[in-house]
DSSP file (Angstrom, degrees, kcal/mol; ACC not computed):
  #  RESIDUE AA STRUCTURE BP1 BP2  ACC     N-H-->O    O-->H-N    N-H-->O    O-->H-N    TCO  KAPPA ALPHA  PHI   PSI    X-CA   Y-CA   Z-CA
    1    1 A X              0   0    0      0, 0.0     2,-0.4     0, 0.0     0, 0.0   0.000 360.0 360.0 360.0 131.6  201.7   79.1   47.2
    2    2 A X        -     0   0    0      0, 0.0     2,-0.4     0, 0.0     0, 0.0  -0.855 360.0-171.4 -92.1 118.9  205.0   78.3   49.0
    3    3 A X        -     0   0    0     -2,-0.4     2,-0.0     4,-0.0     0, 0.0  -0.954  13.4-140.6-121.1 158.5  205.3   74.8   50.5
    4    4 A X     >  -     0   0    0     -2,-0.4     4,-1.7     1,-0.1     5,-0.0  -0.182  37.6 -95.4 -85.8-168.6  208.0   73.6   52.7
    5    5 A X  H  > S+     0   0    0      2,-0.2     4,-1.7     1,-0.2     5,-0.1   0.774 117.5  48.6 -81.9 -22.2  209.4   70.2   52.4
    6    6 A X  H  > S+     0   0    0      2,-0.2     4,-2.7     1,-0.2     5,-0.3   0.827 104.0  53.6 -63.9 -35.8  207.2   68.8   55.0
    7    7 A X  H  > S+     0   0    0      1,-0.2     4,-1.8     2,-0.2    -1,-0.2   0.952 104.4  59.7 -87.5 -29.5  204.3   69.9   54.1
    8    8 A X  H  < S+     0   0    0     -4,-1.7     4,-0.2     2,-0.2    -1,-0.2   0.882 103.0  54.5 -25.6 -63.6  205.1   68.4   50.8
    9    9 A X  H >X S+     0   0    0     -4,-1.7     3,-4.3     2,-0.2     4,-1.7   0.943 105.3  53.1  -4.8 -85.0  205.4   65.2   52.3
   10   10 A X  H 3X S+     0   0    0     -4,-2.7     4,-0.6     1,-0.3     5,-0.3   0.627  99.1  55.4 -64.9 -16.2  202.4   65.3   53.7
   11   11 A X  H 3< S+     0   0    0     -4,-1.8    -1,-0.3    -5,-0.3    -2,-0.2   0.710 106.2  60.7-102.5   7.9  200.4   66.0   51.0
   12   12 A X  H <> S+     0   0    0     -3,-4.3     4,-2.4    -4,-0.2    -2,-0.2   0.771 107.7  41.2 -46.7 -43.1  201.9   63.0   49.5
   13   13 A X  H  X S+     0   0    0     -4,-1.7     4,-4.5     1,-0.2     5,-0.3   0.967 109.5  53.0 -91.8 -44.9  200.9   61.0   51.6
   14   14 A X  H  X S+     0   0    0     -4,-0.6     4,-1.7     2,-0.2     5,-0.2   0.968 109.2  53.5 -41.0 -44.4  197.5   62.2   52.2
   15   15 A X  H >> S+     0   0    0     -5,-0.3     3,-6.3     1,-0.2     4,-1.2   0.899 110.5  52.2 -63.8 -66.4  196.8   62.1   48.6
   16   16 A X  H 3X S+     0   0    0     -4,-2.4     4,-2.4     1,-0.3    -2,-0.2   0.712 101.1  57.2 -22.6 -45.1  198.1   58.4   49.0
   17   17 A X  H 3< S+     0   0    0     -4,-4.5     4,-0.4     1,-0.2    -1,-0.3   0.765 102.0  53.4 -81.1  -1.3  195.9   57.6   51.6
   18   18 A X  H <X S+     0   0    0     -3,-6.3     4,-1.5    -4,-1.7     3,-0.3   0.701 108.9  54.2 -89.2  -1.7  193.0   58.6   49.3
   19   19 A X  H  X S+     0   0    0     -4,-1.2     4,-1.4    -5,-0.2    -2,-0.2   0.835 109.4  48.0 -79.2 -21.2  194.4   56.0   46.6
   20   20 A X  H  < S+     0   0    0     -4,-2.4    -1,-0.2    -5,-0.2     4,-0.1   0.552 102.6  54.0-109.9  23.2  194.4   53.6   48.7
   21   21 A X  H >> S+     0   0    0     -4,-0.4     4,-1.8    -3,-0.3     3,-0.6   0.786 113.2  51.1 -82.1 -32.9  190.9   53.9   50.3
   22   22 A X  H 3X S+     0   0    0     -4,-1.5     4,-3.1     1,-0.2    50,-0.5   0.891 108.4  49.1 -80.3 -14.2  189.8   53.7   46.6
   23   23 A X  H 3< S+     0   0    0     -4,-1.4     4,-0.4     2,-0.2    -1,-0.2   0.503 110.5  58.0 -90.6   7.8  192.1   50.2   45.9
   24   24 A X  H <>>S+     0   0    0     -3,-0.6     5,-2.9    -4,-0.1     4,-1.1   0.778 111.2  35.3 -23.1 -77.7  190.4   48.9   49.2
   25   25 A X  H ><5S+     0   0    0     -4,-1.8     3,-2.8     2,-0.2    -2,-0.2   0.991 123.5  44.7 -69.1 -57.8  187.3   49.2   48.0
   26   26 A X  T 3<5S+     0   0    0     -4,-3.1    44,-0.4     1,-0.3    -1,-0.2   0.896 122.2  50.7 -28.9 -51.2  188.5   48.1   43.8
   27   27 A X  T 345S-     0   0    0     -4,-0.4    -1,-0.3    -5,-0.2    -2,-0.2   0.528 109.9-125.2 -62.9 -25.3  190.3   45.5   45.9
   28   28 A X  T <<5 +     0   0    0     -3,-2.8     2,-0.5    -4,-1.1    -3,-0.2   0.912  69.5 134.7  68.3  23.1  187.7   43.7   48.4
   29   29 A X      < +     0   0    0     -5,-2.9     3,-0.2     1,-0.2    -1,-0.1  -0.316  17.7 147.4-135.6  81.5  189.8   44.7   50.8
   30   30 A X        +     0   0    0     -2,-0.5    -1,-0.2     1,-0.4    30,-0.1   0.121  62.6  65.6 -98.4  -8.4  188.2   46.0   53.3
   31   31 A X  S >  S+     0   0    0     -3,-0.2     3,-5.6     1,-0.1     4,-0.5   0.691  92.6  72.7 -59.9 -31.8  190.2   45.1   56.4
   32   32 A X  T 3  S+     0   0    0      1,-0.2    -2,-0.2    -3,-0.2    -1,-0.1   0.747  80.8  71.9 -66.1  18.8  192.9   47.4   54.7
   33   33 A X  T >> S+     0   0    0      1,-0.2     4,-3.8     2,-0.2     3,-1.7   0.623  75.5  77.1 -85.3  -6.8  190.5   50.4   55.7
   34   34 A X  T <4 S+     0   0    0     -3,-5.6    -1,-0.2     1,-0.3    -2,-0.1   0.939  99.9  45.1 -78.9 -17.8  191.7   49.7   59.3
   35   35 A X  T 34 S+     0   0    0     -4,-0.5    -1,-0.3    -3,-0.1    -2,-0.2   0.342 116.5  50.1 -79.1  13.1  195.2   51.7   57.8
   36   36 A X  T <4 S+     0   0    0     -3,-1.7    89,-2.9    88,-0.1     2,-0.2   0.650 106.4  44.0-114.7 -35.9  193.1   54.2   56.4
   37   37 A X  E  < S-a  125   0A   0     -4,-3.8     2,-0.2    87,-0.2    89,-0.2  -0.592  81.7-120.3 -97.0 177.5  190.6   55.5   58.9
   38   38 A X  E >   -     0   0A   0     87,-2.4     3,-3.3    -2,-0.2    14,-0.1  -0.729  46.3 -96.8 -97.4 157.8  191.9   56.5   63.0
   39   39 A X  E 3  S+     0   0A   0      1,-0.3    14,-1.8    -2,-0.2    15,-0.5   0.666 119.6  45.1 -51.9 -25.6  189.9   54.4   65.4
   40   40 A X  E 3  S+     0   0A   0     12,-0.2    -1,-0.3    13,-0.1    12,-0.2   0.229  77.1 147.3 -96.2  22.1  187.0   57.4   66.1
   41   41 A X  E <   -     0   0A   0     -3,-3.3    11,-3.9    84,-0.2     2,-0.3  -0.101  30.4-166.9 -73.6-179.2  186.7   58.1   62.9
   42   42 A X  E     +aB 127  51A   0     84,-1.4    86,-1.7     9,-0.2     2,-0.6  -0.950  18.6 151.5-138.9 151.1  182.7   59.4   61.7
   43   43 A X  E     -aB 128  50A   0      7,-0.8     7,-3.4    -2,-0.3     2,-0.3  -0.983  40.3-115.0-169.4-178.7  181.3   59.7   58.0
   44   44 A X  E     +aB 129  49A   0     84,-7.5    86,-0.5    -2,-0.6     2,-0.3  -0.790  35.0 153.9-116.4 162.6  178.9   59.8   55.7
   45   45 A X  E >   - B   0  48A   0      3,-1.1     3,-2.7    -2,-0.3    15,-0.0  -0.878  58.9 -82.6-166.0 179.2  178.6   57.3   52.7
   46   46 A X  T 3  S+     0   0    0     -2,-0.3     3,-0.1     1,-0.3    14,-0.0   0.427 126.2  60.8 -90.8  14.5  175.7   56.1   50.8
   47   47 A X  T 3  S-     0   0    0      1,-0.2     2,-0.3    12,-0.1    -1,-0.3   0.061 120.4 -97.7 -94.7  -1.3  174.8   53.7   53.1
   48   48 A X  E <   -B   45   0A   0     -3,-2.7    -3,-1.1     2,-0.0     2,-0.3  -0.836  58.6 -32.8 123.9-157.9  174.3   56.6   55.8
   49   49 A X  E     -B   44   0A   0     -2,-0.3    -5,-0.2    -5,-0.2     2,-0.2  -0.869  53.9-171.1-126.4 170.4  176.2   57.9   58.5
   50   50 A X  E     -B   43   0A   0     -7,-3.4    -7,-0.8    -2,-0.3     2,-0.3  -0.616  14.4-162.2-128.2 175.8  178.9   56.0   61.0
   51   51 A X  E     +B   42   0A   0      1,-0.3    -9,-0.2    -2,-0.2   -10,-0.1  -0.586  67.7  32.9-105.6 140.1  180.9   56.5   64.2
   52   52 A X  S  > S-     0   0    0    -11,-3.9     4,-2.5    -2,-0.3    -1,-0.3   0.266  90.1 -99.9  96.5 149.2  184.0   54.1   65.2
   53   53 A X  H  > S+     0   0    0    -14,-1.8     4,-1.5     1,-0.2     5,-0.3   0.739 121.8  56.9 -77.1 -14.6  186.3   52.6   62.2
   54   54 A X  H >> S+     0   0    0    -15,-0.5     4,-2.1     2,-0.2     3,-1.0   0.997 101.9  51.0 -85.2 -45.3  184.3   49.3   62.6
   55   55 A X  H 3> S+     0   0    0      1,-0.3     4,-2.0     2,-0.2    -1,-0.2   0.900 113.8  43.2 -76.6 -51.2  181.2   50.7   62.1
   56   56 A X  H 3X S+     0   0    0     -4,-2.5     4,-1.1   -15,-0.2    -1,-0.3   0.774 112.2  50.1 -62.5 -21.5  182.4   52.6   58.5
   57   57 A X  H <X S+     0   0    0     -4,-1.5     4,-1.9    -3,-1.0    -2,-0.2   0.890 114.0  46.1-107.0 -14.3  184.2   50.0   57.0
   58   58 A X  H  X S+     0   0    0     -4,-2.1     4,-3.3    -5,-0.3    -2,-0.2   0.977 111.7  55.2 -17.3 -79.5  181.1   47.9   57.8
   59   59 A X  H  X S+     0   0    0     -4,-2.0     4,-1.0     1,-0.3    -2,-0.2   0.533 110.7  41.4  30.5 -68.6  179.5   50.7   56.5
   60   60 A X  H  X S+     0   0    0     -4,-1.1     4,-0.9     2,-0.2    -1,-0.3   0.813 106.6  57.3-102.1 -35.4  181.4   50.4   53.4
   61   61 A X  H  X S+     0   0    0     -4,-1.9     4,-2.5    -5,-0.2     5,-0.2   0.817 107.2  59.2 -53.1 -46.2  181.5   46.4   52.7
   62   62 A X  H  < S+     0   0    0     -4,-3.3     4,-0.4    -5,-0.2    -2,-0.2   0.944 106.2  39.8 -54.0 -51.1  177.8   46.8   52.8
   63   63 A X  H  < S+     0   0    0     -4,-1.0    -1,-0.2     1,-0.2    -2,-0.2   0.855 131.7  23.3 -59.4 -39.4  177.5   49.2   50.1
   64   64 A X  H >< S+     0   0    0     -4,-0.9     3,-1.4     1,-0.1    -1,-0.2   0.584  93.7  91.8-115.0  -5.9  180.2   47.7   47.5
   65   65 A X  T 3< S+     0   0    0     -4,-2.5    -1,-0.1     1,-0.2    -3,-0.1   0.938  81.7  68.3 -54.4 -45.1  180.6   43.5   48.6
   66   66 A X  T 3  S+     0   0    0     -4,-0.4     2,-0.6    -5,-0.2    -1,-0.2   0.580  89.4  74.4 -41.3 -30.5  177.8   42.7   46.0
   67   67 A X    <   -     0   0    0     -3,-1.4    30,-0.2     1,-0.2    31,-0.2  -0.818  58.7-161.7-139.8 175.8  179.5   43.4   43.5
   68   68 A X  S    S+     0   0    0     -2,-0.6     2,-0.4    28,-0.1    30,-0.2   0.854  83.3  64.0 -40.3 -62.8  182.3   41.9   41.5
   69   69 A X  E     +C   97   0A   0     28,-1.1    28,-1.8    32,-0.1     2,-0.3  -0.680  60.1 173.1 -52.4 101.9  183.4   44.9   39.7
   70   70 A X  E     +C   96   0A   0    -44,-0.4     2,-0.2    -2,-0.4    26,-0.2  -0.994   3.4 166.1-120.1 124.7  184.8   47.9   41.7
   71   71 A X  E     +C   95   0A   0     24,-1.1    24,-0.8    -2,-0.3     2,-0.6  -0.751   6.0 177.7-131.7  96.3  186.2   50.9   40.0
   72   72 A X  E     -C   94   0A   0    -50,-0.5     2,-0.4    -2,-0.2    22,-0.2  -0.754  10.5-163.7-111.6 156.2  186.9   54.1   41.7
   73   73 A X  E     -C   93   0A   0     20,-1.2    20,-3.0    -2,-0.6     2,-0.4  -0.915  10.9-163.8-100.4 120.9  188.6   57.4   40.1
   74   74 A X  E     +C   92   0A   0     -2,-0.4     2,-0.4    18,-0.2    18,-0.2  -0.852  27.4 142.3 -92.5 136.3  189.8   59.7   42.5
   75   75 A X  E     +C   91   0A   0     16,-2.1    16,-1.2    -2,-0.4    -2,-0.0  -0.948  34.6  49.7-169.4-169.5  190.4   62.9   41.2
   76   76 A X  E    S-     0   0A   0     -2,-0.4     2,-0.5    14,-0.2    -1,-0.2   0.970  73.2-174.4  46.7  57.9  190.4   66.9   41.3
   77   77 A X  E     +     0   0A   0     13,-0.2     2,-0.6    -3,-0.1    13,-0.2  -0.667  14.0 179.9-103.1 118.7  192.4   66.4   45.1
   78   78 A X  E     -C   89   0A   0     11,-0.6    11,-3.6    -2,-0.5     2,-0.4  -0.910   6.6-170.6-117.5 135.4  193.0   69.7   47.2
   79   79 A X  E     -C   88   0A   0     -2,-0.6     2,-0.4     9,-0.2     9,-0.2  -0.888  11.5-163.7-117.4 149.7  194.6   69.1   50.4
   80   80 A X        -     0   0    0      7,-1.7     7,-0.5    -2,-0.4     2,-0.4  -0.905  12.2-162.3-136.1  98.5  195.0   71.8   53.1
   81   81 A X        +     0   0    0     -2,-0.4     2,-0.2     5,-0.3     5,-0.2  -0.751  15.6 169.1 -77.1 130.7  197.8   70.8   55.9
   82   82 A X  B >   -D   85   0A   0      3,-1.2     3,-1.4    -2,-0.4     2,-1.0  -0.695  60.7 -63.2-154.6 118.9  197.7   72.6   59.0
   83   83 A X  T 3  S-     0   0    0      1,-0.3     3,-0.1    -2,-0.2    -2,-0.0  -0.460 116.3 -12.2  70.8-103.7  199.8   71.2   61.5
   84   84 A X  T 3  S+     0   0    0     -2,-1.0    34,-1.0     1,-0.1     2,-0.5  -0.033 128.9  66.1-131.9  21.1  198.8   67.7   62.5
   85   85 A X  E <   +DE  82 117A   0     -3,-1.4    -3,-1.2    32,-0.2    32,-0.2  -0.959  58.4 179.3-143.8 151.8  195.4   68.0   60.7
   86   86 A X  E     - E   0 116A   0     30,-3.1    30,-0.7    -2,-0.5     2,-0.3  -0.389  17.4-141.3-110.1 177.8  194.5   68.3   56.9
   87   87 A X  E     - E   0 115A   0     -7,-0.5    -7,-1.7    28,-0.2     2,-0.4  -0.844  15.7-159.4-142.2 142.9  191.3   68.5   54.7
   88   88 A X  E     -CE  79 114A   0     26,-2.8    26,-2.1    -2,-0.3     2,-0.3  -0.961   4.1-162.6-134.9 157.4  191.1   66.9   51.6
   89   89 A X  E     +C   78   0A   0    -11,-3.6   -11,-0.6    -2,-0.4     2,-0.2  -0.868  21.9 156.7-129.1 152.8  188.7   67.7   48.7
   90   90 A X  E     -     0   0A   0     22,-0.3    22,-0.8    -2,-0.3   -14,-0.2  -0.616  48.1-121.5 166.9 143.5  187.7   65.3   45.6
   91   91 A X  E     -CF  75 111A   0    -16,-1.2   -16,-2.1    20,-0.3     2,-0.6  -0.524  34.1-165.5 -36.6 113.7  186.0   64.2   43.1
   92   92 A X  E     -CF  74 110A   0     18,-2.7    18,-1.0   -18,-0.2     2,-0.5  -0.909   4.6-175.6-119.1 106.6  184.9   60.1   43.6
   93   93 A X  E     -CF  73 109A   0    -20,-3.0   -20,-1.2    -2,-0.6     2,-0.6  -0.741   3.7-177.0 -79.5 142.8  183.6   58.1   40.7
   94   94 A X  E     -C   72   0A   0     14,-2.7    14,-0.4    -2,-0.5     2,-0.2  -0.915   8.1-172.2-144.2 144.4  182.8   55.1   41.6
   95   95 A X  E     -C   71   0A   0    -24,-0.8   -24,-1.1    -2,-0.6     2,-0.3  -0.783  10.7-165.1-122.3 153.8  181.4   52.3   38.8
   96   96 A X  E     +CG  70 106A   0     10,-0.7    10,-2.9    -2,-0.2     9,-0.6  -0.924  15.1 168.1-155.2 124.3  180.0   48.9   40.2
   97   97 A X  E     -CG  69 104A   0    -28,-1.8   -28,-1.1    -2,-0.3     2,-0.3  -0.781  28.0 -94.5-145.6 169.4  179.5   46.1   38.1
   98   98 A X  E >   - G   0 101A   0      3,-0.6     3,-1.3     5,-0.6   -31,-0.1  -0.611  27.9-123.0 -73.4 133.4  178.7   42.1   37.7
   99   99 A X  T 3  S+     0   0    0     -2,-0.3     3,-0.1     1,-0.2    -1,-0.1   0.889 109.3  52.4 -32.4 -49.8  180.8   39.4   37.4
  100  100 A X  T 3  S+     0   0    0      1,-0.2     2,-0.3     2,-0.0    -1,-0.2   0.475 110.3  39.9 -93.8   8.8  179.2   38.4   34.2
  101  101 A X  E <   -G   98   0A   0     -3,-1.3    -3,-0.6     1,-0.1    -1,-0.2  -0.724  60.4-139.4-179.5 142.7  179.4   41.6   32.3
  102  102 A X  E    S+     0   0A   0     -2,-0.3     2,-0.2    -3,-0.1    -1,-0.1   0.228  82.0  90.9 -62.7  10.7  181.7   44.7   31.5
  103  103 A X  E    S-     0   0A   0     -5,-0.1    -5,-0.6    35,-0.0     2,-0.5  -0.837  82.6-119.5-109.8 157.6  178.7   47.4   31.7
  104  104 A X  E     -G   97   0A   0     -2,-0.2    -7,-0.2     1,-0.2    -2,-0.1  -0.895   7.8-147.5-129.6 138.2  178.3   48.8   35.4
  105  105 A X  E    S+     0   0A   0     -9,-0.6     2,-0.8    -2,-0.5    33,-0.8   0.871  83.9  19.9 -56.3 -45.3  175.4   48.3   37.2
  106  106 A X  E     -GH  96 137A   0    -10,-2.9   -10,-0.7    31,-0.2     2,-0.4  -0.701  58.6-162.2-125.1 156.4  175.7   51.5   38.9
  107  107 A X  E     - H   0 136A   0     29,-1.7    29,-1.1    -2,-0.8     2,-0.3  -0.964  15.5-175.5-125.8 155.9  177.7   54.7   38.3
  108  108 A X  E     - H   0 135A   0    -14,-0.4   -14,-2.7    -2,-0.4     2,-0.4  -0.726  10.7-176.1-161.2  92.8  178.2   57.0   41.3
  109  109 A X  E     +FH  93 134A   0     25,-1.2    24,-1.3    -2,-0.3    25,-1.1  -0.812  23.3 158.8 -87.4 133.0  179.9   60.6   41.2
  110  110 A X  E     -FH  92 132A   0    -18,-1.0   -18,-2.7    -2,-0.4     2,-0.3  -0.945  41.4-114.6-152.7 171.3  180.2   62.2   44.8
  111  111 A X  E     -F   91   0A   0     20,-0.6   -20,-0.3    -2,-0.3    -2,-0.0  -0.752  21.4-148.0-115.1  86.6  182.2   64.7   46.3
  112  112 A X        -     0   0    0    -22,-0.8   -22,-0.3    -2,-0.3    18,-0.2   0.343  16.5-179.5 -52.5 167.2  184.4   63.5   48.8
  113  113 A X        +     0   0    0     16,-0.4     2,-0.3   -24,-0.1   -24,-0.2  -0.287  28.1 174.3-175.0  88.7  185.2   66.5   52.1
  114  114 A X  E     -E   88   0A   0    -26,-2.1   -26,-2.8    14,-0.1     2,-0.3  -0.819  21.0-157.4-109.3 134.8  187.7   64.1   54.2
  115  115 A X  E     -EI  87 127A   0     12,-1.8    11,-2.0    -2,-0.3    12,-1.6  -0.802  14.0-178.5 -81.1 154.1  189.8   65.3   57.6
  116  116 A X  E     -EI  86 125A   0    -30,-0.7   -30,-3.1    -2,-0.3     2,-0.3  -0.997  11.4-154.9-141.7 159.2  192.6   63.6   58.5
  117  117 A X  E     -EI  85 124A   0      7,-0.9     7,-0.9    -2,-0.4     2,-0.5  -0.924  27.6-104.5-127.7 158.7  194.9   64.0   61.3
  118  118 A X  E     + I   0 123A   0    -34,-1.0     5,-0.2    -2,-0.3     2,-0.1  -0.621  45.6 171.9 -92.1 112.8  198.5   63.1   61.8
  119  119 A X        -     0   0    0      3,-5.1     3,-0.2    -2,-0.5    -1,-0.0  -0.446  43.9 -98.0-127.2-168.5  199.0   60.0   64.0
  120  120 A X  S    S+     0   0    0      1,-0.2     3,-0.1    -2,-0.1    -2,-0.0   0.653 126.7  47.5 -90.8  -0.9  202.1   57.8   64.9
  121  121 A X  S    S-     0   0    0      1,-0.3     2,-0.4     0, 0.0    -1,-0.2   0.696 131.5 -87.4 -97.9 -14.0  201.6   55.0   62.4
  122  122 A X  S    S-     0   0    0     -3,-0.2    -3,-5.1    -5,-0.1     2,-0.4  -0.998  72.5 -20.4 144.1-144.4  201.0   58.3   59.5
  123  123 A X  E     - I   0 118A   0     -2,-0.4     2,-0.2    -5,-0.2    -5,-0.2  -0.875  61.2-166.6-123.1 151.8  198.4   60.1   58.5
  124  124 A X  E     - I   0 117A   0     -7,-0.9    -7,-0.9    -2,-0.4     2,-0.5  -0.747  31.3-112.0-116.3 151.4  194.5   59.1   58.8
  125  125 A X  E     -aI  37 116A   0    -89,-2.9   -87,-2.4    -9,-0.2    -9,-0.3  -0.889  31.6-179.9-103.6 120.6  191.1   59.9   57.8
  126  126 A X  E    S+     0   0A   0    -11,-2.0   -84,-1.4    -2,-0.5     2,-0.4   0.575  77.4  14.6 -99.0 -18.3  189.5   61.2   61.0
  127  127 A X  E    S-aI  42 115A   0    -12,-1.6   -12,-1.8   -86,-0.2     2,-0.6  -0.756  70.6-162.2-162.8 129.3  186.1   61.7   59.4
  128  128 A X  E     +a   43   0A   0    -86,-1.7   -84,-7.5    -2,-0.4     2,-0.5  -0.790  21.1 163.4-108.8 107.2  185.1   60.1   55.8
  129  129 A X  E     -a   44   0A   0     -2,-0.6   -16,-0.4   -86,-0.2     2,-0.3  -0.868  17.1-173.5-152.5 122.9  182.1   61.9   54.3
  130  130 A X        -     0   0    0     -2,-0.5     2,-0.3   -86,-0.5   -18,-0.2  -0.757  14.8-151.5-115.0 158.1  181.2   61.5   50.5
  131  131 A X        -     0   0    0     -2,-0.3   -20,-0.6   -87,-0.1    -2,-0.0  -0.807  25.1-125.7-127.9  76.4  178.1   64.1   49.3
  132  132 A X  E     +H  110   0A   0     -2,-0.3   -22,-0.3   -22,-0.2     3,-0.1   0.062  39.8 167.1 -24.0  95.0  176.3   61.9   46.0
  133  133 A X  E    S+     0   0A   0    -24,-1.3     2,-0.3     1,-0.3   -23,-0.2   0.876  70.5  17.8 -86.9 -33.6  176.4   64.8   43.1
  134  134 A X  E     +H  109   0A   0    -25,-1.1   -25,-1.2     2,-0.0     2,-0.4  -0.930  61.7 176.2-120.4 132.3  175.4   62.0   40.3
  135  135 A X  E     +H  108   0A   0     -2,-0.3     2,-0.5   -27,-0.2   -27,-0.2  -0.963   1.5 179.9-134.8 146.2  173.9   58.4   40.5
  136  136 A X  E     -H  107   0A   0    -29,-1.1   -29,-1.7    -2,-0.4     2,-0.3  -0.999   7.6-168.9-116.1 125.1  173.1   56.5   37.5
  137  137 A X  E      H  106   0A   0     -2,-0.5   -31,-0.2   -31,-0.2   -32,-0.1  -0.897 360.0 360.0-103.8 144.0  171.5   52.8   38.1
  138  138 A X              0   0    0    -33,-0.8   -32,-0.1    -2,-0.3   -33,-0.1   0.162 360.0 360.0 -58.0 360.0  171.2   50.3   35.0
């Protein structure tokens, strides 16, 4: 595979924006999803499915506010650029734990299959939809 320097770019930053959907969620910080998704975006999570960014990062506060501990691993990430829209592929662990102790309540493995499209503030997740391959509960 030949990439240009743009399209390099852009799959920097697309990878970027999935590190910082996971330090959002690691983070509690869950307004900063309003730089991650565009305003129509639609998905899936494990709380169900969404239309409109308000509605996912709802959506997404619901799932993970409870607990103290958030750690996700992003990983295996293929990106596909064409033009002004992308696909991105990955692997999401995501571990969820208690304040009062280092073992995590929940374990989560999914497969991420995100678009994003090219906007004037950067690039965006136009539709956020993670597929549950593993769950482990305590």
């Amino acid at each position: 595979m030949n990439y240009d320097l743009r399209t390099l770019a852009d799959r920097a930053e697309l990878h970027d924006l999935m590190l910082h959907l996971g330090r959002a969620l690691d983070e509690h910080r869950f307004d900063d999803l309003n730089t991650v998704l565009t305003q129509d975006a639609t998905g899936t999570t494990r709380n169900g499915t969404g239309s409109g960014r308000d509605v996912l990062i709802a959506q997404i506060e619901a799932g993970n506010k409870d607990y103290a501990r958030l750690l996700h691993r992003i990983s295996s990430v293929l990106i596909e650029v064409d033009g002004d829209t992308a696909t991105i592929r990955a692997y999401i662990t995501a571990l969820s734990g208690h304040a009062d102790s280092l073992v995590p309540a929940s374990r989560r493995y999914g497969l991420a299959r995100n678009k994003a499209v090219r906007t004037p503030d950067g690039w965006r997740i136009s539709e956020l939809n993670v597929e549950p391959v593993f769950v482990v509960e305590q």
